[in-house]
N, C-alpha and C positions, 0 to 999 in steps of 0.2 A: 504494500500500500504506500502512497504516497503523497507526502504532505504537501497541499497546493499553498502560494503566499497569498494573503490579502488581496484584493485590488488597490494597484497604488501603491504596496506595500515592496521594497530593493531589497535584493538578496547582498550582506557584506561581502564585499571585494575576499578574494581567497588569494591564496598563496601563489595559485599558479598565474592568477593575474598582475601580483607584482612585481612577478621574476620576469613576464611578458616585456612589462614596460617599462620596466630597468635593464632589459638585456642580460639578465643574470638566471643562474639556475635555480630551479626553485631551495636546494639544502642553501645555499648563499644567504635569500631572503630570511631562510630560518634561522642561521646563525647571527644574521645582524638582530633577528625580533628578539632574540635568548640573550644577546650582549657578547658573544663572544668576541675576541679579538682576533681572531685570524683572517681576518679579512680588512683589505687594503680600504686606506680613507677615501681616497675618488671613489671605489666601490661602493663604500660604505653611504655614503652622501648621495649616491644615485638611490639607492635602493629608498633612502629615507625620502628623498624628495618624488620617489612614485608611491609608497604609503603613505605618505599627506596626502599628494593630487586625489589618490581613490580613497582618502577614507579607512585603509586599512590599519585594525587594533588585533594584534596577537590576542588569540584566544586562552586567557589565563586557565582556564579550564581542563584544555586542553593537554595547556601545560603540565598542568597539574597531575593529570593522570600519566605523563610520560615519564615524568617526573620525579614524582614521588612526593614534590612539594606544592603548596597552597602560593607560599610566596606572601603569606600572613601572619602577623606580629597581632595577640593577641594585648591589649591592656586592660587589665582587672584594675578600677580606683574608686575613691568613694566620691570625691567631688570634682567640679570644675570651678566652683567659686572662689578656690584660694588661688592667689600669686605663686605661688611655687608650684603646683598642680599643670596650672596652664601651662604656664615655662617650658615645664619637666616633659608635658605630652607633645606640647609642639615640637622641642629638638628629639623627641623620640621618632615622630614623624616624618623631620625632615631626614633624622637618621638613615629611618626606613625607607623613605622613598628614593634616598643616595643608593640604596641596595639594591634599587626594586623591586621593596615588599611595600604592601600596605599596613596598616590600620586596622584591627576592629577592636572598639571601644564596649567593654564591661561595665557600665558603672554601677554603683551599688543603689540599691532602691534605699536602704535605711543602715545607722551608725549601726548595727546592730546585728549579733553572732547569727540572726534569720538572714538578712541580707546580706551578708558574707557567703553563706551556705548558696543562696539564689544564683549569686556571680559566676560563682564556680563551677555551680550543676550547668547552669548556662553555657559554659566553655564545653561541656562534652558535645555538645551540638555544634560547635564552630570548629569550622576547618582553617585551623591554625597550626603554624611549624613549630611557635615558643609564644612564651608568655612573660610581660613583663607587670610586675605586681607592684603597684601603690597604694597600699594601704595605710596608711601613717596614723596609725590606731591601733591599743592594746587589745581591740576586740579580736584582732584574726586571731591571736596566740588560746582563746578559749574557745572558736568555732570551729567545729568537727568539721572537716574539710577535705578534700581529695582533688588533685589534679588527675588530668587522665593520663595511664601508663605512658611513659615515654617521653611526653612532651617537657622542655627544654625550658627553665624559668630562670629569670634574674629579678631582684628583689629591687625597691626603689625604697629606701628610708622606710624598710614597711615593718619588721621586726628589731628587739637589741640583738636575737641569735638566729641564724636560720640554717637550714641543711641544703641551700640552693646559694649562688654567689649572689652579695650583693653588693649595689652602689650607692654611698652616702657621702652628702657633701663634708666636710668634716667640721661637725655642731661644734663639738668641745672647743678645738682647736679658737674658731670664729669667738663665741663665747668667752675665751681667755684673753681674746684680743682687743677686748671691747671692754673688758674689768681690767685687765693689765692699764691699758691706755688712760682710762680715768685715774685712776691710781698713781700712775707716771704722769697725772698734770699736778696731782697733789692733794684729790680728794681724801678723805680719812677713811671714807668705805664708800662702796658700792651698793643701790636699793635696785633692784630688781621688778621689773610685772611682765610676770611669765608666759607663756601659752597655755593651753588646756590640758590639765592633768593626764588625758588619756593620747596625748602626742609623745610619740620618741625623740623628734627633735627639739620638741620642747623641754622636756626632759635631763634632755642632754646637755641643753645650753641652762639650763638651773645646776645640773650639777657638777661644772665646769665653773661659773659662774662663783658658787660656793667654794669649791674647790682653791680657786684662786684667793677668794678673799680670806680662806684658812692659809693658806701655803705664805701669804704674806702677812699675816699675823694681825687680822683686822677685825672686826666685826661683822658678821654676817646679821642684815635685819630681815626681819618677817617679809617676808615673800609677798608682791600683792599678784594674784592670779587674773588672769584674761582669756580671750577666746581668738587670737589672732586679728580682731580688728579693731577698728576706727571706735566704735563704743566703749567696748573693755580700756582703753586706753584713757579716752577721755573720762569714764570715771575715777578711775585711780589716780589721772593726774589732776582731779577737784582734789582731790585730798594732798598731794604731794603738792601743789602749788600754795598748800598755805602751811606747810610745814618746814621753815625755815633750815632746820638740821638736815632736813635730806639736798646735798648740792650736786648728787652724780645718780644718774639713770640707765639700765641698761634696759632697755624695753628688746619684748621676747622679738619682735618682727616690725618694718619700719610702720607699717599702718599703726599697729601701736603706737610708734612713738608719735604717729602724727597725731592721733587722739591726746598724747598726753601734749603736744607742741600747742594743741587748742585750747585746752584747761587754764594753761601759761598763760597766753594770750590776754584769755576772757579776764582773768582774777590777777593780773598784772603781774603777772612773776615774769622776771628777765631771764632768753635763753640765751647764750650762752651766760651773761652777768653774772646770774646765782644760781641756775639750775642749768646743767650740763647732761644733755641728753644723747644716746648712741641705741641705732638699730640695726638691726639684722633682715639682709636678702639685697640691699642695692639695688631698689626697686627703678623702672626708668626713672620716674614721679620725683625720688628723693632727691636727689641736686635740685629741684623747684621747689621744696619745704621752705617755710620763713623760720629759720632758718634756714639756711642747706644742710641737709642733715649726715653725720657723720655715722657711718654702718660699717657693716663686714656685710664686703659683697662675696655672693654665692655662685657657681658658674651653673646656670641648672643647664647652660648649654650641652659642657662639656658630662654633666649628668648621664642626659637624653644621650648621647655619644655612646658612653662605655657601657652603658645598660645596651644598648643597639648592639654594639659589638663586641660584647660579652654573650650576650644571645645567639647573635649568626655563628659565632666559633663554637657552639653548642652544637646548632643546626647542623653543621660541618661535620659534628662526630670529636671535634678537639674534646679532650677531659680540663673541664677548668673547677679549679677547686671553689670549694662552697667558704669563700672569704668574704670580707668589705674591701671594698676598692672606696678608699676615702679621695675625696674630692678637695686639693686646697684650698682653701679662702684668703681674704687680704683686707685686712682694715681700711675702708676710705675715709680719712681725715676731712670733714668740712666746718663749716662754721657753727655747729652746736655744742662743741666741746670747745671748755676754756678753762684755765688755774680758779679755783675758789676764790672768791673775795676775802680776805681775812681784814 
């Protein structure tokens, strides 16, 4: 039997029609649609400029069954709403599209050990080669979970231990650089507003944070806690802008500090003058804060990078151990940090 098209409806240009009108054989055509390099650049550029003219798109499909591969990068996450999230999926994408794989997008319906479980079952339905996992929440480590046999995962800041490689920018490190710094302008200690308890990196950068202010023999004050944004910041900094004794801030992430840069503002406390503020990720935004605000920028580029190509050397069959590949950071110095007034 056989299947008639539509009325109206073109049948896609085929392989032997591109080899036709490039002069080339049709395994040629195939090798240029696959990426290989064995074949000459004038060659290669005909071929490509007769698969524009007709329209023709390699059958991923196709591929796929001759294959063995999908040529699909799985990403299991919970949000898009945060700055580091977006960052981290887009250079993961550009990563992947550098490879010629795509994308398919897991997100989680809810913070919660059910929608963990959801994401996952979900993945045995998707025809994907690896997986790359952002969960940056202690809830995966209690949700009964399974990947399917085989499949090839790198972890994104999503557990403190995992049994799969993972990539993290390095919190602590950022963290130390940002309590070090205030400390090296002459503050007496460091006050801190955190991220959300159930965050690793946030986690990280408190106890790093602490860590320093012990290692240099200072006083560690009560923690004020947050939720990564612009809110949690500006209430904690109503309270810190009328409390004279606190002169250095390390907020968990810079929305934070710009929430706490507002409180200042409104209730007249001077930034740098008396209150010396430093955040975390080097958002584009932050050189525009009034101040410009002084952070530890994060590469989530280079993230998306070694998470991509930690995966595909998976894909490959390479054995790569189940480590962290931490990621360096680097203090950028702007105009919110200054020596106390004494």
């Amino acid at each position: 039997m056989t299947t008639e098209l539509s009325p109206g409806a073109k049948r896609a240009p085929s392989l032997a029609a591109v080899a036709e009108a490039a002069g080339v054989s049709m395994q040629t055509v195939s090798r240029v649609a696959r990426g290989f390099e064995n074949v000459s650049p004038d060659t290669r550029l005909r071929v490509q400029t007769a698969m524009t003219s007709l329209g023709y798109r390699p059958n991923r499909a196709a591929r796929a069954l001759r294959s063995g591969r999908f040529r699909t990068i799985g990403v299991i996450m919970f949000t898009l709403a945060s700055f580091g999230n977006m960052r981290t999926l887009e250079a993961i994408a550009d990563a992947a599209g550098a490879a010629d794989f795509t994308i398919t997008l897991l997100p989680m319906a809810s913070r919660t050990e059910e929608g963990v479980r959801s994401a996952f079952s979900r993945l045995h339905e998707q025809a994907v080669d690896g997986v790359v996992i952002i969960i940056e929440s202690h809830v995966i480590d209690t949700a009964e979970v399974a990947l399917p046999d085989g499949v090839p995962v790198v972890v994104v800041d999503s557990t403190g231990t995992s049994e799969h490689p993972a990539i993290d920018t390095d919190q602590a490190d950022g963290a130390r650089q940002a309590t070090q710094h205030l400390l090296d302008l002459g503050h007496d200690t460091v006050w801190h507003v955190a991220g959300p308890s159930s965050s690793y990196s946030a986690a990280r950068r408190l106890a790093a944070w602490q860590a320093t202010l012990e290692q240099a023999g200072r006083t560690v004050p009560p923690v004020f806690h947050g939720d990564w944004n612009t809110g949690s910041g500006y209430r904690a900094g109503l309270e810190i802008a009328t409390r004279p004794e606190i002169t250095a801030v390390f907020a968990a992430n810079d929305q934070t500090a710009l929430g706490i840069l507002r409180a200042c503002h409104e209730l007249g406390r001077g930034v740098p003058a008396s209150l010396s503020v430093v955040g975390f990720d080097d958002s584009p935004e932050s050189d525009s804060f009034w101040p410009p605000l002084t952070t530890v920028h994060q590469s989530f580029d280079e993230v998306g990078q070694r998470a991509v190509a930690t995966l595909l050397a998976q894909i490959d069959g390479e054995t790569v151990d189940a480590v962290t590949d931490l990621v360096p950071v680097r203090l950028v110095e702007r105009a919110s940090t200054a020596a106390p007034a004494r």
